[in-house]
Phi, psi and omega in degrees: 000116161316121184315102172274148168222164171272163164199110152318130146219168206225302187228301171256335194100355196305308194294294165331287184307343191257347184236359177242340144328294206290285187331319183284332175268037178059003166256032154211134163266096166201148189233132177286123176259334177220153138250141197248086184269149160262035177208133171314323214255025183281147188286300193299012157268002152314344190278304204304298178291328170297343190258013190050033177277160178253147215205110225199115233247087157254132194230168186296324192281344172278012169232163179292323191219173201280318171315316177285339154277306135356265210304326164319310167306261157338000192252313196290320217284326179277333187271326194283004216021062184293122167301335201199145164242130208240113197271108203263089205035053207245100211267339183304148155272136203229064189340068191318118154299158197309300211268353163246011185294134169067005180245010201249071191244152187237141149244120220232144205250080148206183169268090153341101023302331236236130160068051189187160199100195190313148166075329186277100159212166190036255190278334180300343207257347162263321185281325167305317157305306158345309167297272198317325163090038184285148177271002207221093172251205185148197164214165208225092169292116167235152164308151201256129140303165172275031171219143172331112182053032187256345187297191177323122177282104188276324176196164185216161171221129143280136194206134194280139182275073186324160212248355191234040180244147205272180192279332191268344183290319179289267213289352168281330191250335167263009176276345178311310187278332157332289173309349179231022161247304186309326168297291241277336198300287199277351172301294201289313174302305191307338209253339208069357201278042161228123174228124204273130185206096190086225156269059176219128176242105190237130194281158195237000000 
């Protein structure tokens, strides 16, 4: 049976679109069953219609509290019947329910700890290493928590930081490794060989 999933965007789609490539060419058995964006005008909900995906515009300030929005959310993720929900550039914060612990993973483009958390996504997060003169960035495929970019770490890739490299160069080479964590991340969920123990995610 193919691995089902929900999948968050926020904004262009890139991860979405990088994950239903891999599915059409057979190297990951998963079928995308829902897309959630939390913004109208986000462009990657254009992947969701072009793929006959069902697709559905939730955004936080249209609910009172953060718990009404979880459940909103998680109520489609459950009706789509997602083995796993997959957070694609997906900028809302989000509240995990008891029955989705550990079904939630996100991919976020640095190495975790480091450059992460509230406000770091997308170019901030290249122009910061950048500033910071770190020599090493990369991406940290994880399980998602109720606290920003903090849960069980499932695999992390690296990419060395050039001395002559801009914020779009930097975010071009770790989005390379991006397209290859994120498949290898849910391959390794789909097969079971990730068993989560404490903040330790060890493959079996």
């Amino acid at each position: 049976m193919p691995l089902t999933l929900a999948v968050l965007i926020s904004g262009g789609g890139t991860t979405l679109r990088n994950l239903l490539s891999v599915i059409e060419r057979g190297e990951l058995d998963a079928e995308v069953r829902q897309v959630i964006s939390s913004r109208s005008d986000a462009a990657g909900l254009e992947y969701a219609r072009s793929a006959g995906i069902p697709h559905e515009v939730i955004r936080r300030r249209d609910f009172p509290n953060a718990e009404a929005h979880r459940d909103a959310v998680f109520e489609r993720c459950r009706a789509a019947k997602a083995d796993l929900v997959v957070m694609g550039g997906y900028l809302e914060h989000l509240l995990i329910p008891p029955d989705f612990e550990n079904r939630v993973v996100n991919i976020h483009p640095s190495l975790i700890p480091a450059f992460c958390g509230k406000g770091f996504y997308g170019r901030r997060v290249h122009e910061a290493v950048l500033e910071y003169g770190a020599k090493i960035s990369g991406c940290t495929v994880h399980f998602v928590d109720n606290d920003y970019d903090h849960g069980p770490i499932i695999l992390q890739r690296s990419v060395a930081v050039l001395d002559d490299d801009t914020a779009e160069s930097l975010a071009a080479r770790v989005f390379a490794e991006e397209c290859q964590a994120l498949p290898e991340a849910l391959r390794l969920y789909a097969e079971g060989r990730l068993r989560v123990e404490g903040r330790i995610v060890r493959r079996v």
